[in-house]
ZADO-1210 file (C-alpha; in nm, 4 decimals, padded with zeros to 6 digits):
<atoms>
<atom x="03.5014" y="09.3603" z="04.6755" code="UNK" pos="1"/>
<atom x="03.4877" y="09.0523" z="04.4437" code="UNK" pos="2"/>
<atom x="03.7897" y="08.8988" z="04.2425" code="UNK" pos="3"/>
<atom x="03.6468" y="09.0825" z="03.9318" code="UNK" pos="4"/>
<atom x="03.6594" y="09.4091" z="04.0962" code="UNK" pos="5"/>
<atom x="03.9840" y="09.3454" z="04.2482" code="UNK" pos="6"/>
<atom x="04.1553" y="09.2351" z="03.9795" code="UNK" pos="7"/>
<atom x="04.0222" y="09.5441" z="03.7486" code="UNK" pos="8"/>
<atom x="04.1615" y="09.7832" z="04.0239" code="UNK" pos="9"/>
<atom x="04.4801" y="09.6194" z="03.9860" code="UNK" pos="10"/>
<atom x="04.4935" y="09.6622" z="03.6031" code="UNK" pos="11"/>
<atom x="04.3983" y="10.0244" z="03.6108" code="UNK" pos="12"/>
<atom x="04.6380" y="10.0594" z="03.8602" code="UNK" pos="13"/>
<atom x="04.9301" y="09.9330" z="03.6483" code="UNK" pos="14"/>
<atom x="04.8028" y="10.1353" z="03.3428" code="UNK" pos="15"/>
<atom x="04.8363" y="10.4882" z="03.5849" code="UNK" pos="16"/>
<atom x="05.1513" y="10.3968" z="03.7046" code="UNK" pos="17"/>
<atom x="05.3169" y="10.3043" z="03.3919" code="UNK" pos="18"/>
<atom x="05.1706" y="10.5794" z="03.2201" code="UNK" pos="19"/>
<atom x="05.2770" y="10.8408" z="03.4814" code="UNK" pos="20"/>
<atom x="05.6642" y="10.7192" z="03.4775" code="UNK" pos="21"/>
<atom x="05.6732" y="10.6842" z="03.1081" code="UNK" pos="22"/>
<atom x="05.5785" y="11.0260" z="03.0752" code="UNK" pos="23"/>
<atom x="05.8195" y="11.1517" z="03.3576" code="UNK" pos="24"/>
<atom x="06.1074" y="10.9651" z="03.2011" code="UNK" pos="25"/>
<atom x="05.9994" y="11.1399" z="02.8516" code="UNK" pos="26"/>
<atom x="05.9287" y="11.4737" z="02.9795" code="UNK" pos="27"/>
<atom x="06.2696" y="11.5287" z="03.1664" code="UNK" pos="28"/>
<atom x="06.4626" y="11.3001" z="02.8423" code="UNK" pos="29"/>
<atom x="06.3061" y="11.5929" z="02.5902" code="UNK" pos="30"/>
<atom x="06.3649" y="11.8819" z="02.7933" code="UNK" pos="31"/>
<atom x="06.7655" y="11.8300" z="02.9130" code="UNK" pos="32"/>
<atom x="06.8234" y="11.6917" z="02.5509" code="UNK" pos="33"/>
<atom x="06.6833" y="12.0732" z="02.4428" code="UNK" pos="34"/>
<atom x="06.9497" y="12.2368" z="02.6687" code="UNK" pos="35"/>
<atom x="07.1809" y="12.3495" z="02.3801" code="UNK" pos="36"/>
<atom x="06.9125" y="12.3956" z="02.1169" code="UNK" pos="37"/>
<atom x="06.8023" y="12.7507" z="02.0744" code="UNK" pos="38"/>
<atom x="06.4822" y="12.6218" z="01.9072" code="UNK" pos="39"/>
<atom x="06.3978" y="12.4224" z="02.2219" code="UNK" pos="40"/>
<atom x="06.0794" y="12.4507" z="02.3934" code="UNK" pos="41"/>
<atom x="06.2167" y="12.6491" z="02.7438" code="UNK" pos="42"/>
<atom x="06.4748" y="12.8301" z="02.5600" code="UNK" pos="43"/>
<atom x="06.2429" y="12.9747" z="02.3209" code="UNK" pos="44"/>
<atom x="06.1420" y="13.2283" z="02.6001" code="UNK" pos="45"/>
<atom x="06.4786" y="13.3783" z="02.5286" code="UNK" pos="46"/>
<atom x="06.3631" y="13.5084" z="02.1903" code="UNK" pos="47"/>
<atom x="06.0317" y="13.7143" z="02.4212" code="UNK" pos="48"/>
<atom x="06.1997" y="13.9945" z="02.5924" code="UNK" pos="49"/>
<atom x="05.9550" y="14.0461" z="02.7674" code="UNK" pos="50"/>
<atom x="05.9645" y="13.7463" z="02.9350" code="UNK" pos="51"/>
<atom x="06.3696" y="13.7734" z="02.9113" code="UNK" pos="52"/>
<atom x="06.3565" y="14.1233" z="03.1324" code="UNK" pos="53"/>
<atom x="06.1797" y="13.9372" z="03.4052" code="UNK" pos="54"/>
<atom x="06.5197" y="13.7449" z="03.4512" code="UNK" pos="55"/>
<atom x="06.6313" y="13.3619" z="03.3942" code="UNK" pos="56"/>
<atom x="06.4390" y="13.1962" z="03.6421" code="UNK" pos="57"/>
<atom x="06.0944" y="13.3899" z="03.5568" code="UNK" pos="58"/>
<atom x="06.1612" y="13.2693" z="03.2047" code="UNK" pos="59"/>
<atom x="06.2791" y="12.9189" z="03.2828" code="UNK" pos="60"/>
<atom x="05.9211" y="12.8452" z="03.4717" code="UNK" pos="61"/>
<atom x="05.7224" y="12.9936" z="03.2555" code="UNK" pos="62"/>
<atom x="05.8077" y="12.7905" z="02.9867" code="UNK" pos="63"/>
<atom x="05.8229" y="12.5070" z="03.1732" code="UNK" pos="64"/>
<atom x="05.4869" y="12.5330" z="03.3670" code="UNK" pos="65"/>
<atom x="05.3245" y="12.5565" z="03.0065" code="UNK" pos="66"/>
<atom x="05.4701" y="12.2453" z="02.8701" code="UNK" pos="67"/>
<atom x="05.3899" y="12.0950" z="03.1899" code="UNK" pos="68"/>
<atom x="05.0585" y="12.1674" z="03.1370" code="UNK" pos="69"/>
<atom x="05.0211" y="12.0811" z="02.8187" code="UNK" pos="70"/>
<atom x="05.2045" y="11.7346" z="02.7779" code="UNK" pos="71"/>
<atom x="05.0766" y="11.6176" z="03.1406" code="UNK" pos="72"/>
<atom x="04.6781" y="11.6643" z="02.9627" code="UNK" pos="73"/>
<atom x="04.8338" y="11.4684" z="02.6578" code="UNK" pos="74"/>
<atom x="04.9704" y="11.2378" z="02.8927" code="UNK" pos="75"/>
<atom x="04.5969" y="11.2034" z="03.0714" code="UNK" pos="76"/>
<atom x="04.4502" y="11.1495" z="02.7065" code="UNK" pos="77"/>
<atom x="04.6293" y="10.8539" z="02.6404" code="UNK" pos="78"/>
<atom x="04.5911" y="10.7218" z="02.9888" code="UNK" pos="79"/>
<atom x="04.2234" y="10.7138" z="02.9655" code="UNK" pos="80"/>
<atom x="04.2280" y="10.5413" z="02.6516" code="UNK" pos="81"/>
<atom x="04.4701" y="10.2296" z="02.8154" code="UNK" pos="82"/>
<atom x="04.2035" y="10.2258" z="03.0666" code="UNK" pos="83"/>
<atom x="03.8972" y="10.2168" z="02.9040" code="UNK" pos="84"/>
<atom x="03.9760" y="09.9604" z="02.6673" code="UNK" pos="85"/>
<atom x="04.0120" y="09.7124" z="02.9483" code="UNK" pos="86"/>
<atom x="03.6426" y="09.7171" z="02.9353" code="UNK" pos="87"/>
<atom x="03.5238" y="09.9161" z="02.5950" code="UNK" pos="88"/>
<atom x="03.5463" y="09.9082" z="02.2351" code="UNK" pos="89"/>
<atom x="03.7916" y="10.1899" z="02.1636" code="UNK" pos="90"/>
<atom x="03.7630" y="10.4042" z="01.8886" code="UNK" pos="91"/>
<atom x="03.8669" y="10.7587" z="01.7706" code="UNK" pos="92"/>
<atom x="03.6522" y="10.8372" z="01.4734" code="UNK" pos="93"/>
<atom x="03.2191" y="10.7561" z="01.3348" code="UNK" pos="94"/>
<atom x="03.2245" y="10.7004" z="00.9641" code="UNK" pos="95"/>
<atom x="02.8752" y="10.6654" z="00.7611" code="UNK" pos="96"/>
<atom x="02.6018" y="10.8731" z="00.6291" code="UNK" pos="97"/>
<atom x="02.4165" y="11.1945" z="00.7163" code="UNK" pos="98"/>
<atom x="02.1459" y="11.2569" z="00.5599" code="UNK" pos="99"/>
<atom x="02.1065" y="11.6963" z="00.4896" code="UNK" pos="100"/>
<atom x="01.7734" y="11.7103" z="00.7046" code="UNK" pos="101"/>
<atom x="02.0137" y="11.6095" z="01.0131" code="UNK" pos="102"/>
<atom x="02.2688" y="11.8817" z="00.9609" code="UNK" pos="103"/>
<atom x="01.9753" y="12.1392" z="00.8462" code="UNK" pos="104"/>
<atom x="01.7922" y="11.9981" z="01.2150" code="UNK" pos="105"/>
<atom x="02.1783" y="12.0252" z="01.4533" code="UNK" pos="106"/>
<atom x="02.2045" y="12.3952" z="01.2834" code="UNK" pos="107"/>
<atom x="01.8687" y="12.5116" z="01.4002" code="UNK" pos="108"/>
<atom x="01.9349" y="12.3660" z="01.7353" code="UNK" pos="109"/>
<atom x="02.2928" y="12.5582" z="01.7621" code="UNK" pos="110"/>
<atom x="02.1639" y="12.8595" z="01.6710" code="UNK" pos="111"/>
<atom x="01.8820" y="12.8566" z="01.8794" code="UNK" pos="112"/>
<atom x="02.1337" y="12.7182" z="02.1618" code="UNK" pos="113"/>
<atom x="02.3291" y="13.0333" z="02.0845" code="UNK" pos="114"/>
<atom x="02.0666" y="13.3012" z="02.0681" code="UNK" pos="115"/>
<atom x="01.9250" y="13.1432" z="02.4218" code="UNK" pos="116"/>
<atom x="01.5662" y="13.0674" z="02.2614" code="UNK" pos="117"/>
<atom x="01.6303" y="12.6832" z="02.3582" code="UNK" pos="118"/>
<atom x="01.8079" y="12.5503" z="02.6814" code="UNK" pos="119"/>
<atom x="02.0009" y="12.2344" z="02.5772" code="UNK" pos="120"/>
<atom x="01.8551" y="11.9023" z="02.6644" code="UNK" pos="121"/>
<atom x="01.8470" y="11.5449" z="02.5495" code="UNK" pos="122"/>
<atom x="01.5441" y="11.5458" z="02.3973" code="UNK" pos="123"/>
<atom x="01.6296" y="11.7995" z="02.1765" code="UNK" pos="124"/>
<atom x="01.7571" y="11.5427" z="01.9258" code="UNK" pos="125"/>
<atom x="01.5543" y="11.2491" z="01.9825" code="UNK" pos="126"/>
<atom x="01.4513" y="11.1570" z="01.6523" code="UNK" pos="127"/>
<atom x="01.7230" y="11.3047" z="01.4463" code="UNK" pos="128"/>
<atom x="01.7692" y="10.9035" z="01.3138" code="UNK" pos="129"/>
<atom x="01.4549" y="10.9392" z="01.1222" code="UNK" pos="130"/>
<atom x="01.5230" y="11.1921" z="00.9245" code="UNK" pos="131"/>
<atom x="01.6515" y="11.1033" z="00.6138" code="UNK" pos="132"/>
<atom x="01.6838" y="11.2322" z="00.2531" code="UNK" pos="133"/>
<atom x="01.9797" y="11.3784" z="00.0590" code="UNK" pos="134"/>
<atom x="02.2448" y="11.1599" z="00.1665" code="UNK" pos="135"/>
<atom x="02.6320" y="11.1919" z="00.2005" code="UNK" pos="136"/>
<atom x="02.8935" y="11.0166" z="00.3387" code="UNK" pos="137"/>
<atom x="03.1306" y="11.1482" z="00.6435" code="UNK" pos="138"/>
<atom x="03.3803" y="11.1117" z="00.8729" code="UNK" pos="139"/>
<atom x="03.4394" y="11.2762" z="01.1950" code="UNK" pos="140"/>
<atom x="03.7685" y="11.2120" z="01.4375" code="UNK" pos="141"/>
<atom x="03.6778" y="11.1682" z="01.7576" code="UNK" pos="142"/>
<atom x="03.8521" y="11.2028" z="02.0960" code="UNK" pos="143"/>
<atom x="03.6931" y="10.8796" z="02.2342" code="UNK" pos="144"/>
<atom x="03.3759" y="10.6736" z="02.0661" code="UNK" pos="145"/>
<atom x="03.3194" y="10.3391" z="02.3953" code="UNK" pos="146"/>
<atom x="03.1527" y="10.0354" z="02.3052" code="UNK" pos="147"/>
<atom x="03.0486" y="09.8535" z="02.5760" code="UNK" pos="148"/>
<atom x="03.1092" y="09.5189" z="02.5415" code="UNK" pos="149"/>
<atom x="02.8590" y="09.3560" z="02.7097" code="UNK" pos="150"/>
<atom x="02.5385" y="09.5853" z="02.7073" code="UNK" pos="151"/>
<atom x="02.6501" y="09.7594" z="02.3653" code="UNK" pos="152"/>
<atom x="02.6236" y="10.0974" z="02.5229" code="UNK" pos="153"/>
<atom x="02.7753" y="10.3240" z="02.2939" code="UNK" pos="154"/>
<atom x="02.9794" y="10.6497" z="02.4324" code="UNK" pos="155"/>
<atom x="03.0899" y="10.9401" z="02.1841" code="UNK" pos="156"/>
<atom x="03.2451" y="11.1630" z="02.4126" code="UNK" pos="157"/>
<atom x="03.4520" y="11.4989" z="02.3904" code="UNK" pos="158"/>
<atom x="03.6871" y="11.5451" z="02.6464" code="UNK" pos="159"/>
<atom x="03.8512" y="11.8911" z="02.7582" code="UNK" pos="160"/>
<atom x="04.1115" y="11.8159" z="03.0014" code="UNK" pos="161"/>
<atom x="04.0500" y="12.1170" z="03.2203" code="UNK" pos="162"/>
<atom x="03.6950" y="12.1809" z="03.0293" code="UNK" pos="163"/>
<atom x="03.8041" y="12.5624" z="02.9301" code="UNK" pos="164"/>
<atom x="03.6041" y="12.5953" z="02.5603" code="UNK" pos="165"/>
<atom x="03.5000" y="12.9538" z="02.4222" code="UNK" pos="166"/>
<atom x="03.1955" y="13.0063" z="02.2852" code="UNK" pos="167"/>
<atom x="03.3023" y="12.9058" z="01.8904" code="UNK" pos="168"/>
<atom x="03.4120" y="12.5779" z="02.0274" code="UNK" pos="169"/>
<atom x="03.1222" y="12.5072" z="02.2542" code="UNK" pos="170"/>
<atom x="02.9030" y="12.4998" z="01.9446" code="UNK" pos="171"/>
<atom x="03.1435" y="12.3528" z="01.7012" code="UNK" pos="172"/>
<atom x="03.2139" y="12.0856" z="01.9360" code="UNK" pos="173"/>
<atom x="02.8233" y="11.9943" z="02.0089" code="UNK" pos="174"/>
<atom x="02.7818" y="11.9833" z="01.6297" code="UNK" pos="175"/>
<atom x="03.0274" y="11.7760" z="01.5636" code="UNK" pos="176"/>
<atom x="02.8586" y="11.5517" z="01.8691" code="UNK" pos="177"/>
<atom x="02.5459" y="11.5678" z="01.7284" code="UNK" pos="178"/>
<atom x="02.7166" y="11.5021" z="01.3500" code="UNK" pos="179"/>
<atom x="02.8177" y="11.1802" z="01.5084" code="UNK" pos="180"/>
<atom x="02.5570" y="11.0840" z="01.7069" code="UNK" pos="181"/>
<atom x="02.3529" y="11.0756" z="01.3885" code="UNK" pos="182"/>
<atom x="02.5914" y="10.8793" z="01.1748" code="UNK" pos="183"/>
<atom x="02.5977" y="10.5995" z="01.4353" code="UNK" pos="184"/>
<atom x="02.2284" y="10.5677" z="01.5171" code="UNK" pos="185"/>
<atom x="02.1625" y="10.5954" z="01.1136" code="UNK" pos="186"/>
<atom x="02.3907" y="10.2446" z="01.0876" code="UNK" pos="187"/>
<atom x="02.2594" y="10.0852" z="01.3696" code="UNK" pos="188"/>
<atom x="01.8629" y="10.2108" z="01.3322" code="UNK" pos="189"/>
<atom x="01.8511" y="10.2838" z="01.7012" code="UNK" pos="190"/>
<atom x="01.8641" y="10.6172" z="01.9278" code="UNK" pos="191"/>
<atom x="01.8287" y="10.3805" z="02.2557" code="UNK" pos="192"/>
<atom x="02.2060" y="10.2825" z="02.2514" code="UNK" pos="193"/>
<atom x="02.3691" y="10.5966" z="02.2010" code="UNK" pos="194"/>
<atom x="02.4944" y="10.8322" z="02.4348" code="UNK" pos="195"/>
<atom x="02.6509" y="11.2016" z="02.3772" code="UNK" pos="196"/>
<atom x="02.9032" y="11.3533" z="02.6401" code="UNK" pos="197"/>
<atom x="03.0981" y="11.5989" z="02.7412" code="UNK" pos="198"/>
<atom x="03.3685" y="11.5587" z="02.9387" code="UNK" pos="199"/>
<atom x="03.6837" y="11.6709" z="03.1730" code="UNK" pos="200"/>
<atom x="03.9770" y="11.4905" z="03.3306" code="UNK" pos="201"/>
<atom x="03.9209" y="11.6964" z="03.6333" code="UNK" pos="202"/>
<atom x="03.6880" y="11.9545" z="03.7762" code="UNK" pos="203"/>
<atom x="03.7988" y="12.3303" z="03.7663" code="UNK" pos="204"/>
<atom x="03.5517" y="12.4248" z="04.0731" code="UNK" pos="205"/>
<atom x="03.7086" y="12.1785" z="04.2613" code="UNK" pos="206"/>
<atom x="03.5986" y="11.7811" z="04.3117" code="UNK" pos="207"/>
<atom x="03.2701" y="11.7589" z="04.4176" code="UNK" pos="208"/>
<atom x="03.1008" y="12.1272" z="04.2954" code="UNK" pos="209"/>
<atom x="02.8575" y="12.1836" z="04.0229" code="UNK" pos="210"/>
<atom x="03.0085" y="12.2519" z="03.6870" code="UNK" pos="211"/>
<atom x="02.8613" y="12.6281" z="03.6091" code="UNK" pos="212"/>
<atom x="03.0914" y="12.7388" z="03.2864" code="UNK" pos="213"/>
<atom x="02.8375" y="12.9073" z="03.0970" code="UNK" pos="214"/>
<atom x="02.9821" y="12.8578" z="02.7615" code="UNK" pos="215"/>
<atom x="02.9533" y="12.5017" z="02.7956" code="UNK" pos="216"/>
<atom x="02.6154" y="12.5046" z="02.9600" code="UNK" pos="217"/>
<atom x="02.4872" y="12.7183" z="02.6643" code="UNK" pos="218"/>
<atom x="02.5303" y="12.4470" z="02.4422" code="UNK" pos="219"/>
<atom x="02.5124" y="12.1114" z="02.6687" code="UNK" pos="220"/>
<atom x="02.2496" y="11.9606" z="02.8750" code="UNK" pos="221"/>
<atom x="02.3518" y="11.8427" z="03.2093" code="UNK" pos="222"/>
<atom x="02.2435" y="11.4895" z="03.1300" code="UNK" pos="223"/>
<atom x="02.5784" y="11.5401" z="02.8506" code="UNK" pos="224"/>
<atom x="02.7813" y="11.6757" z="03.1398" code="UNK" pos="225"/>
<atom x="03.0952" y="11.4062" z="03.2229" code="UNK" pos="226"/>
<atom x="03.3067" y="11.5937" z="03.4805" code="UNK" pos="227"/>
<atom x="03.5860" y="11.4739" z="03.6244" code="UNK" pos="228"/>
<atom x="03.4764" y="11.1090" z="03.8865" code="UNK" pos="229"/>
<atom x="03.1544" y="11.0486" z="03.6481" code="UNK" pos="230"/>
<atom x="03.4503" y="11.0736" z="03.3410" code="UNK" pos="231"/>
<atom x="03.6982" y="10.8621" z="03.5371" code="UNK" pos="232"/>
<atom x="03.4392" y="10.5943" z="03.6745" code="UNK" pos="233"/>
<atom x="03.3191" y="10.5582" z="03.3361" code="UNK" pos="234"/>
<atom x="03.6522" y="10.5060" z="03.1448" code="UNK" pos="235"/>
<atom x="03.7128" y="10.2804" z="03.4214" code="UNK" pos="236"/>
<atom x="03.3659" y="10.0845" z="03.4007" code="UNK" pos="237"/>
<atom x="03.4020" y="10.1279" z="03.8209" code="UNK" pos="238"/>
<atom x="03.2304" y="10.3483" z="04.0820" code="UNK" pos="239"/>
<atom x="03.5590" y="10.3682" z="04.2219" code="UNK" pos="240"/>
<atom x="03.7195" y="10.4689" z="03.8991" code="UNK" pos="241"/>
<atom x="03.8473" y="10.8304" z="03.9802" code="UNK" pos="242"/>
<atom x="03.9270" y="10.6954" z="04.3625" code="UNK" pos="243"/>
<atom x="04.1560" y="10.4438" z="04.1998" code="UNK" pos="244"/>
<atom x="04.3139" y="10.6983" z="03.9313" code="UNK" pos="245"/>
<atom x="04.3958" y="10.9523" z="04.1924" code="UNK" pos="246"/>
<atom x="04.5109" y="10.7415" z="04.4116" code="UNK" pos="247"/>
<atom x="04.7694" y="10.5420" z="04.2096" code="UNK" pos="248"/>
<atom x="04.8475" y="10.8669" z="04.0205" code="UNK" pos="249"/>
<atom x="04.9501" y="11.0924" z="04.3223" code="UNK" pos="250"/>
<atom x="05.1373" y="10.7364" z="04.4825" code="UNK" pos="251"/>
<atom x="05.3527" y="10.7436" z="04.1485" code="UNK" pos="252"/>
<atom x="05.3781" y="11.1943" z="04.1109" code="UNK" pos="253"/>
<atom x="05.7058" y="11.1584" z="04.2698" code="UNK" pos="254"/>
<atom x="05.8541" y="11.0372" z="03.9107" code="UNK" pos="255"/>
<atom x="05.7384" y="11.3911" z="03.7435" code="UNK" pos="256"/>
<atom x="05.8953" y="11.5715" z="04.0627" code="UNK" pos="257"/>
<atom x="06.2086" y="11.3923" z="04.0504" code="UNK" pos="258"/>
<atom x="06.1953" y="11.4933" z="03.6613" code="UNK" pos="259"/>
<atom x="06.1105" y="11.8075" z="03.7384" code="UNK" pos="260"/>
<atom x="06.4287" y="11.8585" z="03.9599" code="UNK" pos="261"/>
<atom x="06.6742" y="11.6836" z="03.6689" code="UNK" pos="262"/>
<atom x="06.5459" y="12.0037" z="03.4376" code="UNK" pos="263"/>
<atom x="06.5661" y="12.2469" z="03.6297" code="UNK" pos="264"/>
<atom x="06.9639" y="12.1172" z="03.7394" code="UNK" pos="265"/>
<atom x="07.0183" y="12.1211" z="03.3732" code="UNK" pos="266"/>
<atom x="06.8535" y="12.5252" z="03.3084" code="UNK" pos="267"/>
<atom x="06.9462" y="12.6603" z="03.6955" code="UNK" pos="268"/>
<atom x="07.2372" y="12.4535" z="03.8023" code="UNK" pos="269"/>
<atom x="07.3112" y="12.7989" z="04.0187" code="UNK" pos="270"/>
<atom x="06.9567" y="12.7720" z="04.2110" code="UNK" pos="271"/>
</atoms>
């Protein structure tokens, strides 16, 4: 391993661990100062009796293993971001035009993509730059649009922590992919430099197996597919990316544990 690469696996490895204790520090800090207020997130369970009937503790971790869940993917979201701008051009939304004979073109493809007639692929929308025509001018949010900064590689990428999308957002997802994907090669008159992805912080299969979610494969090619190491080696700009990430992150879990415990004193001193 060269300097480079070492000192980039340092970096990333300062962005994980700060990230992970900053959220463990925030996550217990929110929680315990909720203790007394009725609107607070855990003690909002008290208000479900049918949660209530299944006793304190049953209602304690189920509201906790939900904000878990949800804050810790948050949490992951952000991370990400810290990392790849070490190497990338970060930004969270495409502005430009679209010209209608793109959007007519993406809704044929989604509901051809829907009815099965058409099995997704990357060809599907080469050309969409040169169609042109009645013009407007749009703006999408994105959760992560990479610049590369030294081949110019650009990255417009939706990421699903755990990946879990229903059909509705499967295709409102890809078209707003595909919406994007067109603005950016219209400004930069080029299809060559643009890449479309989809994308999860970790794989639901388990590390390693093929990602088989039909809902997402109805309207994704696997040349789009970004699961989980390919995601985490590309953020990172390193084939050891998602080695690195895990690594550091699972060295540093001990802070969320330790939080973890400090709630659950505060809701089940008695346990």
């Amino acid at each position: 391993m060269n300097t480079t690469e070492t000192d980039k696996e340092e970096v990333i490895r300062t962005v994980v661990s700060a990230c992970v204790e900053c959220y463990a520090s925030g996550f217990s800090d929110r929680h315990i100062s909720e203790r007394d207020d009725s609107d607070g997130t855990i003690n909002m369970k008290i208000h479900n009796v049918f949660i209530a009937a299944l006793g304190p503790e049953i209602q304690y971790y189920s509201a906790l293993a939900r904000s878990l869940d949800s804050s810790l993917g948050n949490m992951l979201e952000k991370m990400a971001i810290k990392i790849a701008s070490l190497n990338y051009e970060v930004s969270q939304h495409v502005e430009g035009i679209l010209y209608k004979q793109q959007t007519d073109k993406i809704a044929e493809l989604l509901e051809r993509y829907k009815r099965h007639d058409l099995k997704p692929s990357v060809d599907d929308y080469t050309g969409l730059s040169k169609m042109t025509g009645e013009a407007i001018k749009k703006r999408h949010e994105s959760d992560y649009y990479l610049k590369d900064k030294e081949t110019g590689m650009r990255y417009l990428i939706e990421l699903k922590i755990g990946g879990d999308l229903d059909n509705k957002k499967a295709r409102s997802e890809k078209e707003a992919l595909l919406e994007q994907y067109c603005i950016l090669t219209n400004s930069l008159g080029s299809e060559e430099q643009v890449k479309i992805l989809f994308a999860t912080a970790y794989n639901r299969y388990g590390e390693g197996h093929p990602w088989t979610q039909g809902r997402v494969r109805q309207f994704f090619a696997e040349e789009e597919l970004c699961i989980s190491r390919d995601f985490w080696n590309l953020v990172c700009k390193s084939e050891n990316g998602y080695d690195i990430v895990i690594d550091e992150y699972r060295k540093n879990a001990h802070f969320i544990n330790e939080a973890l415990e400090q709630i659950k004193k505060t809701y089940l001193p008695s346990v």
